[in-house]
mmJSON file of the N, C-alpha and C atoms, coordinates in Angstrom:
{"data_MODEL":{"atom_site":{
"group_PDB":["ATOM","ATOM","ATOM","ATOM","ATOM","ATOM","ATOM","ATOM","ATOM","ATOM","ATOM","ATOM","ATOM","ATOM","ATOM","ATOM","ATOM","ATOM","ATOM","ATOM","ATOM","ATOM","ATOM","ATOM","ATOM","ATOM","ATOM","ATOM","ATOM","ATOM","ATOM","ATOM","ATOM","ATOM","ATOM","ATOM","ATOM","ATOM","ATOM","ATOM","ATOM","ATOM","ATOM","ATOM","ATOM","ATOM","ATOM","ATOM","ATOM","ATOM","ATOM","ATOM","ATOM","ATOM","ATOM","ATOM","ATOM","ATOM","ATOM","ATOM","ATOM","ATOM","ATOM","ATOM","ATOM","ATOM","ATOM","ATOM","ATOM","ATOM","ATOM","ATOM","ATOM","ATOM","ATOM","ATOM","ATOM","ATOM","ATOM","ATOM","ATOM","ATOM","ATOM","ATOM","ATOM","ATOM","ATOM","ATOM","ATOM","ATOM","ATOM","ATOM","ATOM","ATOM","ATOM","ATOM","ATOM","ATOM","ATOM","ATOM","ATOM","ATOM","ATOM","ATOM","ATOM","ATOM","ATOM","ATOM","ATOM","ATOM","ATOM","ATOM","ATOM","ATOM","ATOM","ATOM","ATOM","ATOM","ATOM","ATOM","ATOM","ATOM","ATOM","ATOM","ATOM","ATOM","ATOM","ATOM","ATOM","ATOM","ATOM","ATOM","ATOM","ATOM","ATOM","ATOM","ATOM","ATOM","ATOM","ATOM","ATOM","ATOM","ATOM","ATOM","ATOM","ATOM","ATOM","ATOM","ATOM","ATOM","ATOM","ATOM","ATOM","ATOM","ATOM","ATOM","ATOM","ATOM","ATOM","ATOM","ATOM","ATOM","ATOM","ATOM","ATOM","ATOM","ATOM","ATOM","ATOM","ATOM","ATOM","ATOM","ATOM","ATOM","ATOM","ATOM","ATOM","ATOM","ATOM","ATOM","ATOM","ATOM","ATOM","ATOM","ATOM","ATOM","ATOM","ATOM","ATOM","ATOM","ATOM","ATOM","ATOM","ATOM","ATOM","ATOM","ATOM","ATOM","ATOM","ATOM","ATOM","ATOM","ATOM","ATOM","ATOM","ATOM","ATOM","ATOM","ATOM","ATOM","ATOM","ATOM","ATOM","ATOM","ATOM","ATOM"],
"id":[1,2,3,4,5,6,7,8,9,10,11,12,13,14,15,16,17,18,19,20,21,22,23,24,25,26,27,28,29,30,31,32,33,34,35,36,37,38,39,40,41,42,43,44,45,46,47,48,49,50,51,52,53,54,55,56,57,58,59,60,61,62,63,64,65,66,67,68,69,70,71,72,73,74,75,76,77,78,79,80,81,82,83,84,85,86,87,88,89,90,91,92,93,94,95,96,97,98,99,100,101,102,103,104,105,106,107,108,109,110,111,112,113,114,115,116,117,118,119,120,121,122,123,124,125,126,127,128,129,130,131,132,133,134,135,136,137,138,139,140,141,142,143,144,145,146,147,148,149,150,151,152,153,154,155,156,157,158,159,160,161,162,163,164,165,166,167,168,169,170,171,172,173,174,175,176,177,178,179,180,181,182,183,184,185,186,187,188,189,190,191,192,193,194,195,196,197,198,199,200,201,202,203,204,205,206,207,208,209,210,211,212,213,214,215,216],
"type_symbol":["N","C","C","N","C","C","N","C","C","N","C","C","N","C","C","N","C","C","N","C","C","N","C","C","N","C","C","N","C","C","N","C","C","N","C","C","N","C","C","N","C","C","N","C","C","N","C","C","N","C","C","N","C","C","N","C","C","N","C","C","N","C","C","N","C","C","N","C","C","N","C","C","N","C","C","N","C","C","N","C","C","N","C","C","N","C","C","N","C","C","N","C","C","N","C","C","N","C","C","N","C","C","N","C","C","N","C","C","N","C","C","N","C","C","N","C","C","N","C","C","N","C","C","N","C","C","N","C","C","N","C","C","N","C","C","N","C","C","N","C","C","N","C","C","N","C","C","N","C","C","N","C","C","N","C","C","N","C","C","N","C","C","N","C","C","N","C","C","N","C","C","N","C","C","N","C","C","N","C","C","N","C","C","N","C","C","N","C","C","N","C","C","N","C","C","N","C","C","N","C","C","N","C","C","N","C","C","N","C","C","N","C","C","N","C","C"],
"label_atom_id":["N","CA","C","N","CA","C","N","CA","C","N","CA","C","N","CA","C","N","CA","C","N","CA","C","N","CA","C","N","CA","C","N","CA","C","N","CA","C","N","CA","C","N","CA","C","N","CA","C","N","CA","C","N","CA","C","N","CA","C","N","CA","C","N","CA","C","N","CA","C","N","CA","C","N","CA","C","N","CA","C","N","CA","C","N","CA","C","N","CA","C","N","CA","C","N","CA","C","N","CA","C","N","CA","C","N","CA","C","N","CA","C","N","CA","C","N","CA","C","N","CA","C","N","CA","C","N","CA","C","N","CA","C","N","CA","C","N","CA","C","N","CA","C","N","CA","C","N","CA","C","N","CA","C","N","CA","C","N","CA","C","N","CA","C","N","CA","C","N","CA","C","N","CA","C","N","CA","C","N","CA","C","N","CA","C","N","CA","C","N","CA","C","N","CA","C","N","CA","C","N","CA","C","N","CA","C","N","CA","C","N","CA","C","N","CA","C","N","CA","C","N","CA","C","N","CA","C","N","CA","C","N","CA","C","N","CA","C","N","CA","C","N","CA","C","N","CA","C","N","CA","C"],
"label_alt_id":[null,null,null,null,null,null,null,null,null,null,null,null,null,null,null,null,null,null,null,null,null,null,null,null,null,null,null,null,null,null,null,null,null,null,null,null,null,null,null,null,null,null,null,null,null,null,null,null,null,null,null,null,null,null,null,null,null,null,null,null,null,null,null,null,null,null,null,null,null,null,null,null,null,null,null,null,null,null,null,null,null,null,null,null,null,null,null,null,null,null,null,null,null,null,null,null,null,null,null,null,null,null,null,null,null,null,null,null,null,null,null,null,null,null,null,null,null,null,null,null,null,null,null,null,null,null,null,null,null,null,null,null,null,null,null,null,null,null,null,null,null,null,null,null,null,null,null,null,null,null,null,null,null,null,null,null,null,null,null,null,null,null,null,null,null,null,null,null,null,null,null,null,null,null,null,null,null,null,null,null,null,null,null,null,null,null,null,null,null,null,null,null,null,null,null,null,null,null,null,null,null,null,null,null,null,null,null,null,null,null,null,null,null,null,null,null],
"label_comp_id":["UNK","UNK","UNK","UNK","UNK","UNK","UNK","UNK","UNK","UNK","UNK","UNK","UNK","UNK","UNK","UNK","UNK","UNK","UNK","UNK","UNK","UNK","UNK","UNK","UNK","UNK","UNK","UNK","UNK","UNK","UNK","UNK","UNK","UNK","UNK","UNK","UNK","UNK","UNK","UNK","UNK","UNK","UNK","UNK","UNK","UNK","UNK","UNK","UNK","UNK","UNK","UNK","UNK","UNK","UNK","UNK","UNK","UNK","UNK","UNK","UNK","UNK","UNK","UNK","UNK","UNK","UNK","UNK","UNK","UNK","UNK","UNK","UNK","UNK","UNK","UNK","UNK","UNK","UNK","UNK","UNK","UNK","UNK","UNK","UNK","UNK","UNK","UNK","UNK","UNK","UNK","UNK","UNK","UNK","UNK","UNK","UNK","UNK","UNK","UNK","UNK","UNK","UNK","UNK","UNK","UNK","UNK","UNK","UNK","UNK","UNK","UNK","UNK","UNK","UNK","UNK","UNK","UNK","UNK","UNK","UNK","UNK","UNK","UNK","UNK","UNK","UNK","UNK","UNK","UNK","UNK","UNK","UNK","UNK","UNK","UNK","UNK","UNK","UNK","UNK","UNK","UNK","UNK","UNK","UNK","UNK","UNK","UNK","UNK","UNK","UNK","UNK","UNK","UNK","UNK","UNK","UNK","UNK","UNK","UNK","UNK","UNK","UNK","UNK","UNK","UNK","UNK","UNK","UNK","UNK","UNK","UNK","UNK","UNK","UNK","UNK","UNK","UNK","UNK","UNK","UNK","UNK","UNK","UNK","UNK","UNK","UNK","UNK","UNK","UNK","UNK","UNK","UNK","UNK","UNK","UNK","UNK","UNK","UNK","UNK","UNK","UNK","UNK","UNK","UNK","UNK","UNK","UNK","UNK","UNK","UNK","UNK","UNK","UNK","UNK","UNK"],
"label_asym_id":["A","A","A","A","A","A","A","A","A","A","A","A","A","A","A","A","A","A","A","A","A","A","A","A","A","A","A","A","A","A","A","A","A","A","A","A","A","A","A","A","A","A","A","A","A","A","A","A","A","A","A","A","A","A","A","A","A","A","A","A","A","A","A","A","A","A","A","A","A","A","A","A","A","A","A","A","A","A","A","A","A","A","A","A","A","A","A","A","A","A","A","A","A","A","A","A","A","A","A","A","A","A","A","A","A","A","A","A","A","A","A","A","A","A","A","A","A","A","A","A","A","A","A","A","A","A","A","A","A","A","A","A","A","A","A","A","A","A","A","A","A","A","A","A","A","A","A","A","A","A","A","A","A","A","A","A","A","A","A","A","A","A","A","A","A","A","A","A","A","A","A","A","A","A","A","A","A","A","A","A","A","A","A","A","A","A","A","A","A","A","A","A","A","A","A","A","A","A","A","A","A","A","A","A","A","A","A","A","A","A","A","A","A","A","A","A"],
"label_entity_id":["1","1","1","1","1","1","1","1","1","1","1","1","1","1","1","1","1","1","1","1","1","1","1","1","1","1","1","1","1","1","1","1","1","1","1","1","1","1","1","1","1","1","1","1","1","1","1","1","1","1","1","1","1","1","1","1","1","1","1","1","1","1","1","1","1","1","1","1","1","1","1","1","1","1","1","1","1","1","1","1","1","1","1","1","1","1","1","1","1","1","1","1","1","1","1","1","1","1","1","1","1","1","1","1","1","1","1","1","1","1","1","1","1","1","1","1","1","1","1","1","1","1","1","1","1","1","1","1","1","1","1","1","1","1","1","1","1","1","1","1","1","1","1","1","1","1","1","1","1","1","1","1","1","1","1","1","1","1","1","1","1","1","1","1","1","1","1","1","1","1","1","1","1","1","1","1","1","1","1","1","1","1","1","1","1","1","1","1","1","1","1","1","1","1","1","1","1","1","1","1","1","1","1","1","1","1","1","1","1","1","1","1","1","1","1","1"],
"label_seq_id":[1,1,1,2,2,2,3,3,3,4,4,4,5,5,5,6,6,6,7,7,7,8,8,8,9,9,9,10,10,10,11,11,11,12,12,12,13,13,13,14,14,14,15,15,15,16,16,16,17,17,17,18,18,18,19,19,19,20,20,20,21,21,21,22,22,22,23,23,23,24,24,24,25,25,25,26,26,26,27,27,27,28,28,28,29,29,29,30,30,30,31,31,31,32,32,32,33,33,33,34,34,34,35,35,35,36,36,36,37,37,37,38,38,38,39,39,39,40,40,40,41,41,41,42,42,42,43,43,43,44,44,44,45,45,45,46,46,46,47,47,47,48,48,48,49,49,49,50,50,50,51,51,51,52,52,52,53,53,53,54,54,54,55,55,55,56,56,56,57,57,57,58,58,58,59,59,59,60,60,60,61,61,61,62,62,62,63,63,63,64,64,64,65,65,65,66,66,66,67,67,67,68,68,68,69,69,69,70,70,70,71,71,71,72,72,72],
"pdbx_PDB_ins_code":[null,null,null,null,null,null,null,null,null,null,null,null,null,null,null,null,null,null,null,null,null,null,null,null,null,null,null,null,null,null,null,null,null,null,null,null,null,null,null,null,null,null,null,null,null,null,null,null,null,null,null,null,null,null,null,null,null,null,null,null,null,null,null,null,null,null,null,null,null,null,null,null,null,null,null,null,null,null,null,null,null,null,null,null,null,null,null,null,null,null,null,null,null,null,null,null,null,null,null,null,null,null,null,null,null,null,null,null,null,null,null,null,null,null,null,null,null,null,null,null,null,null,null,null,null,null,null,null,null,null,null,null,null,null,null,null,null,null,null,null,null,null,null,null,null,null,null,null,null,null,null,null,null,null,null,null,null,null,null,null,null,null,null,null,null,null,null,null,null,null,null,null,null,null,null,null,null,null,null,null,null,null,null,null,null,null,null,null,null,null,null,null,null,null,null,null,null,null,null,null,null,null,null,null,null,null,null,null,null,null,null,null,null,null,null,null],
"Cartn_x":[-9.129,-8.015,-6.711,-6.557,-5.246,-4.902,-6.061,-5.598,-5.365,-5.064,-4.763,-3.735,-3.722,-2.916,-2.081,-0.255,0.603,0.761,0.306,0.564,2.073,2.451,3.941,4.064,3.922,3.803,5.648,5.343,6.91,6.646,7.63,7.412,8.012,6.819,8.06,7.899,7.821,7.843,7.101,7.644,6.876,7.345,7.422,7.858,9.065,9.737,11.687,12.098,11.665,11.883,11.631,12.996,12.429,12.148,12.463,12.47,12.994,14.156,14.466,13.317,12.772,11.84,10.89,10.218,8.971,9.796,10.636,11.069,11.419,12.483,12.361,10.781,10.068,8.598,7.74,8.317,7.792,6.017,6.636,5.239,5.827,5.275,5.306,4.694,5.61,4.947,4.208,3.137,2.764,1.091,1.441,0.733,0.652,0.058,-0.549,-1.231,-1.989,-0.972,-0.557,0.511,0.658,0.805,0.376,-0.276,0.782,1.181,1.798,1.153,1.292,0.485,1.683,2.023,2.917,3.045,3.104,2.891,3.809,3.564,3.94,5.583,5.964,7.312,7.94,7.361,7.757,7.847,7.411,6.933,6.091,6.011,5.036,4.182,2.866,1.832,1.056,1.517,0.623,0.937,1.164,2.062,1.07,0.151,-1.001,-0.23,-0.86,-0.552,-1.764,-1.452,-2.266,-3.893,-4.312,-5.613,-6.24,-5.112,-5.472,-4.668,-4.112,-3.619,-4.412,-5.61,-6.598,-7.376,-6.9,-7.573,-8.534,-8.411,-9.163,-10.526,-10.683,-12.039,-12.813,-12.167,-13.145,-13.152,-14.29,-15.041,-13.883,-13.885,-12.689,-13.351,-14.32,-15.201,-13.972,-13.441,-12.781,-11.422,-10.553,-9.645,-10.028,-11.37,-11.346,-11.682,-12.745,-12.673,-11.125,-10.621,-9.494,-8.919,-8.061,-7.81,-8.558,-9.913,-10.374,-10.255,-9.84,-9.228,-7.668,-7.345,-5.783,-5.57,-7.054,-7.392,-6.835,-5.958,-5.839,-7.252],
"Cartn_y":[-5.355,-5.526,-5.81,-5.507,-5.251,-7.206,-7.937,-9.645,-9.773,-9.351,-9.62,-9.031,-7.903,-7.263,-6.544,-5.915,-5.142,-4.04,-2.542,-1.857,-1.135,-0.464,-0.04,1.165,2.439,3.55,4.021,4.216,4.976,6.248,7.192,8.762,8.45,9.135,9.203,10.964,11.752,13.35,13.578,14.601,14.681,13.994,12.979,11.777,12.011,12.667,12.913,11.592,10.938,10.669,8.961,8.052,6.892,5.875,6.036,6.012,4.977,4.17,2.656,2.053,2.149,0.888,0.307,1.555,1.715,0.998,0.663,0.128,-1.318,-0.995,-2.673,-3.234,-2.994,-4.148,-3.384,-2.902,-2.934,-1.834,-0.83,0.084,1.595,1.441,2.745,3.796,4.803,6.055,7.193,7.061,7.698,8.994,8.344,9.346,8.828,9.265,8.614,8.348,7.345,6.466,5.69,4.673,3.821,2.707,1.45,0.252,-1.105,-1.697,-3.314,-4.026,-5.509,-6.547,-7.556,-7.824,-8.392,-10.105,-11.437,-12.623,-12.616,-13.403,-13.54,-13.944,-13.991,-14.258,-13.138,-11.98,-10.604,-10.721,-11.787,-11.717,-10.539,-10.047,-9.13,-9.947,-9.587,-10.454,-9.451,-7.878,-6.982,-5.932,-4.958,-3.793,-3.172,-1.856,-1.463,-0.217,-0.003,1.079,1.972,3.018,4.49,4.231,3.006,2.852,3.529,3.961,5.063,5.818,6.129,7.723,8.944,9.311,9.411,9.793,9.003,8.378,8.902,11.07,11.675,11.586,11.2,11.253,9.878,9.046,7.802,7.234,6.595,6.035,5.755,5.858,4.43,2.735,2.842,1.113,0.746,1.856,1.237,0.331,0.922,0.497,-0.815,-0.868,-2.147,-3.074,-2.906,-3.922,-4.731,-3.842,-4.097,-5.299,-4.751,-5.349,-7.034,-7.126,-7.836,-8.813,-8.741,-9.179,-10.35,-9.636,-10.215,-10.908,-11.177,-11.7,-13.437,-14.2,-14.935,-16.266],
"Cartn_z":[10.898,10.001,10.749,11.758,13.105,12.901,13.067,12.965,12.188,10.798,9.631,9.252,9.387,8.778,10.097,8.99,9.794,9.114,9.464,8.53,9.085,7.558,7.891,6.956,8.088,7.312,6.701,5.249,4.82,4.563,4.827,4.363,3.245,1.904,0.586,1.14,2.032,1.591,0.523,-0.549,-1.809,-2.774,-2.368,-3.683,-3.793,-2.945,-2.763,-1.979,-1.033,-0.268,0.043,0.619,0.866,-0.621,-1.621,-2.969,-3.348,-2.982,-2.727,-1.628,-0.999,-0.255,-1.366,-1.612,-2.198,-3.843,-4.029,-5.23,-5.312,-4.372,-3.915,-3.968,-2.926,-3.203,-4.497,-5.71,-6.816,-6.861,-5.965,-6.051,-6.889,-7.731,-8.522,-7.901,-7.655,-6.662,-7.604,-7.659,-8.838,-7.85,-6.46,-5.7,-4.329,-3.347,-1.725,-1.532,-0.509,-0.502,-1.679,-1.658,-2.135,-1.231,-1.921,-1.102,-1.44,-0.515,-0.941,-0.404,-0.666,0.17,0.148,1.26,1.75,2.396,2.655,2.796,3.835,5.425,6.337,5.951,4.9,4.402,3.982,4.219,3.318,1.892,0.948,-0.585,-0.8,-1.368,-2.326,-3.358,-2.363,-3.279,-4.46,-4.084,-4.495,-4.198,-5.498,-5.414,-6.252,-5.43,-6.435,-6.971,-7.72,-9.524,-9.464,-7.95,-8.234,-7.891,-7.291,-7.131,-6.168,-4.943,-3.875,-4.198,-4.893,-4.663,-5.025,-4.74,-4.582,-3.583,-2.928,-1.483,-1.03,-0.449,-0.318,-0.887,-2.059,-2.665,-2.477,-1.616,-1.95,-0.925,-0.389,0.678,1.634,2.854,3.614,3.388,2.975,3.299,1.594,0.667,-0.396,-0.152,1.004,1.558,2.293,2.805,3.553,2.443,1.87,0.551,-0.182,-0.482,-1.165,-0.221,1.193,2.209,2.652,2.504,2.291,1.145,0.226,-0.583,0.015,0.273,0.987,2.177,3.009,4.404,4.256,4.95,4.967,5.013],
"occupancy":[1.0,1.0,1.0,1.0,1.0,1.0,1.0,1.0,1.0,1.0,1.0,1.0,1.0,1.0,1.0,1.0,1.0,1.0,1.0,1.0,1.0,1.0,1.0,1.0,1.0,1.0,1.0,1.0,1.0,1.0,1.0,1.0,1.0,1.0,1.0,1.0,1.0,1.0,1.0,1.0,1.0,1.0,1.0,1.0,1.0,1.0,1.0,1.0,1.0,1.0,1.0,1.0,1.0,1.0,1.0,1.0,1.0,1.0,1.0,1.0,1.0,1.0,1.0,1.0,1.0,1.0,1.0,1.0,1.0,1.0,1.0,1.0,1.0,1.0,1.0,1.0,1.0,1.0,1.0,1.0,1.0,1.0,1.0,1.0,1.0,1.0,1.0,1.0,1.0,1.0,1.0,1.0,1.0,1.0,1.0,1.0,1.0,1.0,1.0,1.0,1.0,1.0,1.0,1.0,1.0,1.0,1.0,1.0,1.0,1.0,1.0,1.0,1.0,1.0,1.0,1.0,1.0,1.0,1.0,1.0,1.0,1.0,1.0,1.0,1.0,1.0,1.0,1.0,1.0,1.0,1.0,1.0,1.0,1.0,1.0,1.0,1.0,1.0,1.0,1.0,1.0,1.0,1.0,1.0,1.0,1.0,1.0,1.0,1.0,1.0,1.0,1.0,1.0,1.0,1.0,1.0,1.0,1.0,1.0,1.0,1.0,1.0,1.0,1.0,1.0,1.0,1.0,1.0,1.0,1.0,1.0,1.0,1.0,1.0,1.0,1.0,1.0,1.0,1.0,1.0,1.0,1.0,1.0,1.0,1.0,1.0,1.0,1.0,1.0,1.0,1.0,1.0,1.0,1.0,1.0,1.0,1.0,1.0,1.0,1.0,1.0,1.0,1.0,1.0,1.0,1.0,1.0,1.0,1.0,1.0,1.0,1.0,1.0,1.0,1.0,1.0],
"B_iso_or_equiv":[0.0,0.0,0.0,0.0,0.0,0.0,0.0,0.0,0.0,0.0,0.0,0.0,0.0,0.0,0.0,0.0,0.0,0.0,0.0,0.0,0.0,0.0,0.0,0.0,0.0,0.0,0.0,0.0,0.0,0.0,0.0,0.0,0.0,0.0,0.0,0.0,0.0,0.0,0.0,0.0,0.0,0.0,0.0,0.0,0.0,0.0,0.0,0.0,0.0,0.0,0.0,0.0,0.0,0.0,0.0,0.0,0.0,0.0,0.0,0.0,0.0,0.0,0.0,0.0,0.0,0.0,0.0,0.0,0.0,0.0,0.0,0.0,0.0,0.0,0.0,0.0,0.0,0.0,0.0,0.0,0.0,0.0,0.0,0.0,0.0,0.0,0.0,0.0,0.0,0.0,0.0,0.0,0.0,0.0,0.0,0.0,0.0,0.0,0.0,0.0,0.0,0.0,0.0,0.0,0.0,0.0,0.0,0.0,0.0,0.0,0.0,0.0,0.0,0.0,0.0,0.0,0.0,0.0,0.0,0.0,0.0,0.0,0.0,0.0,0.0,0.0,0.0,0.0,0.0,0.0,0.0,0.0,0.0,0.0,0.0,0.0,0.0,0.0,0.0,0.0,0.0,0.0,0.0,0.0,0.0,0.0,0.0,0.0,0.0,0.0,0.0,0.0,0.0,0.0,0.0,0.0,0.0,0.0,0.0,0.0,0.0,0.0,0.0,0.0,0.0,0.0,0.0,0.0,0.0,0.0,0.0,0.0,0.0,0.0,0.0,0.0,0.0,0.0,0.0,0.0,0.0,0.0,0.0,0.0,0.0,0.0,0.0,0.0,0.0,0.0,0.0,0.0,0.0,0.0,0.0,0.0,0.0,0.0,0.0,0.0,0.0,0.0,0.0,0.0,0.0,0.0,0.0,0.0,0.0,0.0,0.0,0.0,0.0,0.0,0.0,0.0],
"pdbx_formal_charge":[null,null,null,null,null,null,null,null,null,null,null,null,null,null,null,null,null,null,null,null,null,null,null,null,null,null,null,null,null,null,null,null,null,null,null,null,null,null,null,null,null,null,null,null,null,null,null,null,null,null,null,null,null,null,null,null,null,null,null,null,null,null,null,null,null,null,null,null,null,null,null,null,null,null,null,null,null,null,null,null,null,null,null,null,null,null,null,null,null,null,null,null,null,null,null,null,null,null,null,null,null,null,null,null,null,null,null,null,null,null,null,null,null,null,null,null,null,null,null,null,null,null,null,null,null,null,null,null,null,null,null,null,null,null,null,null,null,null,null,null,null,null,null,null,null,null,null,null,null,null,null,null,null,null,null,null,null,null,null,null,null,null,null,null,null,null,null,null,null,null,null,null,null,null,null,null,null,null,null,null,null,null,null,null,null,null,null,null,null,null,null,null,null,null,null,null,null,null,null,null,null,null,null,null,null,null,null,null,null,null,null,null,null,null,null,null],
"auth_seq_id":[1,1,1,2,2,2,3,3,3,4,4,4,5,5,5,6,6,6,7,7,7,8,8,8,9,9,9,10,10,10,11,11,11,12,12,12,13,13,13,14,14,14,15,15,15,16,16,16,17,17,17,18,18,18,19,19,19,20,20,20,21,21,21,22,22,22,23,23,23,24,24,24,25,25,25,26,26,26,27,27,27,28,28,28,29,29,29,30,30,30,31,31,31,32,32,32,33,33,33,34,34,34,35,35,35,36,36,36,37,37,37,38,38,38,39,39,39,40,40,40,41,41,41,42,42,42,43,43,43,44,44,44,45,45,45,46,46,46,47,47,47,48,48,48,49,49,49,50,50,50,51,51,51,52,52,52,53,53,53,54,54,54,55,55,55,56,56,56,57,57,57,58,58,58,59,59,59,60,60,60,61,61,61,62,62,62,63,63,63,64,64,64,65,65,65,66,66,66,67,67,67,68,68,68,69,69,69,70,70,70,71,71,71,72,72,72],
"auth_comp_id":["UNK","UNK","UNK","UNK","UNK","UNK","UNK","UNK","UNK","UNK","UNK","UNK","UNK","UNK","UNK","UNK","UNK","UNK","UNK","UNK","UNK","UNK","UNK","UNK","UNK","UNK","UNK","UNK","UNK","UNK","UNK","UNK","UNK","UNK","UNK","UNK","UNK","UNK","UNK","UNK","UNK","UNK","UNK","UNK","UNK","UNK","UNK","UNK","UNK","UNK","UNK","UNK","UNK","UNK","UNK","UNK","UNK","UNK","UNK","UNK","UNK","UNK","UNK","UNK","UNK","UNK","UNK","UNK","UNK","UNK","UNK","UNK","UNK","UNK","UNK","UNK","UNK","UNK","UNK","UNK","UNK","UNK","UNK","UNK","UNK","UNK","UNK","UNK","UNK","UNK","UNK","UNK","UNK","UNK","UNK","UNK","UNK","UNK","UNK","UNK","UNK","UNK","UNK","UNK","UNK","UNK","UNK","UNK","UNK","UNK","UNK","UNK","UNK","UNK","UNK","UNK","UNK","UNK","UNK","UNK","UNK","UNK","UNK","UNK","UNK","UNK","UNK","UNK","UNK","UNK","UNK","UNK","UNK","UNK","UNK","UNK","UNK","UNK","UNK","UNK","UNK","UNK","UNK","UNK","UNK","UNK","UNK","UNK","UNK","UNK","UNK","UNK","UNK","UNK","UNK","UNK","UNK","UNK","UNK","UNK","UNK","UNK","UNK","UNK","UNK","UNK","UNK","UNK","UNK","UNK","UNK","UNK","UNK","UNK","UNK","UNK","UNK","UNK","UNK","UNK","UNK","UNK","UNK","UNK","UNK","UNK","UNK","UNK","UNK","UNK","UNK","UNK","UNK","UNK","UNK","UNK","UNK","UNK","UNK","UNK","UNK","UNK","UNK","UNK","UNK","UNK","UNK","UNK","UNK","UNK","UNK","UNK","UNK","UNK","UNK","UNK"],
"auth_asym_id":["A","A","A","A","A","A","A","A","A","A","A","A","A","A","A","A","A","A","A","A","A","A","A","A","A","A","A","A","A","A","A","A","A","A","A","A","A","A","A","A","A","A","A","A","A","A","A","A","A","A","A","A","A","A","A","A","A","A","A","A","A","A","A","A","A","A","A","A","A","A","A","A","A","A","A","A","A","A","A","A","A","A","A","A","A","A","A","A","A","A","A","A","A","A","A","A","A","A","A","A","A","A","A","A","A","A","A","A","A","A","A","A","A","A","A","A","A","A","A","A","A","A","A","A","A","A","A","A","A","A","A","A","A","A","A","A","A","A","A","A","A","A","A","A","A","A","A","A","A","A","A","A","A","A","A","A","A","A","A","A","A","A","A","A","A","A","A","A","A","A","A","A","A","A","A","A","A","A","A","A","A","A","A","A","A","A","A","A","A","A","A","A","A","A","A","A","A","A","A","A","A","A","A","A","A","A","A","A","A","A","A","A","A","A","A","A"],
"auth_atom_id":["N","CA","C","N","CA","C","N","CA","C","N","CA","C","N","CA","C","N","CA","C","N","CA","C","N","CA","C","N","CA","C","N","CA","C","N","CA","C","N","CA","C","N","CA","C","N","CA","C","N","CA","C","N","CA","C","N","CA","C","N","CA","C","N","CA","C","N","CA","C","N","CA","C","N","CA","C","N","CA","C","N","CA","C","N","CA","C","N","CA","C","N","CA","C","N","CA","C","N","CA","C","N","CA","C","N","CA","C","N","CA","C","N","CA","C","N","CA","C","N","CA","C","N","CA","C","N","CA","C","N","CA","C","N","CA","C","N","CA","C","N","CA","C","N","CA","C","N","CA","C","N","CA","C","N","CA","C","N","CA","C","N","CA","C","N","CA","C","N","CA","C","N","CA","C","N","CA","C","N","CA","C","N","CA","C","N","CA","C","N","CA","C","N","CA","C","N","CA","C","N","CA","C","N","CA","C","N","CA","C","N","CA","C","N","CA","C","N","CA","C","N","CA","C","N","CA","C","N","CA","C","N","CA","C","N","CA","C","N","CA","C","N","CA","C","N","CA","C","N","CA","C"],
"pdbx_PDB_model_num":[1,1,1,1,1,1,1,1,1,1,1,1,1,1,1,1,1,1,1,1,1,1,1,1,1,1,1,1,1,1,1,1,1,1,1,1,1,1,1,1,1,1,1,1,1,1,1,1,1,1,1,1,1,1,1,1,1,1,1,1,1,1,1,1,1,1,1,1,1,1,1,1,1,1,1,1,1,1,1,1,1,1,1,1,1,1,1,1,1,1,1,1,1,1,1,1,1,1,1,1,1,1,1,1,1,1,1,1,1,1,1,1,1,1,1,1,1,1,1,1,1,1,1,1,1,1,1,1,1,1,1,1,1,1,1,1,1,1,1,1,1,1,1,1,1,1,1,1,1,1,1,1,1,1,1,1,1,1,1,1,1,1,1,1,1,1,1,1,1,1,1,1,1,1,1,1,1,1,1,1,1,1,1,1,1,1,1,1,1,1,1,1,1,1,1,1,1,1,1,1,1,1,1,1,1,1,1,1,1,1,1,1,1,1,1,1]
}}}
């Protein structure tokens, strides 16, 4: 994923925190993570809505799928 992708960790804290980024690129913080997908232009191609916030309970191969999705 490292050739494809740049990841860019934000602290929201407990959802106190960091609260304009995560707004600007249009991600509703509604748990952790929360995910953007971003275009070598910094567009927002994809601002997911709670699909990992979760995360703990579900496979890591779910994260690569998704990701896969967005592979140039």
């Amino acid at each position: 994923m490292d050739r494809y992708f740049v990841r860019v960790n934000v602290n929201v804290g407990r959802l106190d925190a960091n609260q304009d980024i995560a707004a600007s690129y249009g991600v509703p913080l509604k748990g952790v993570p929360a995910l953007a997908v971003l275009d070598g232009d910094g567009k927002v191609v994809y601002a997911q809505n709670k699909e990992f916030s979760d995360m703990r309970h579900l496979d890591s191969s779910a994260l690569t799928s998704f990701l896969n999705q967005w592979k140039p």
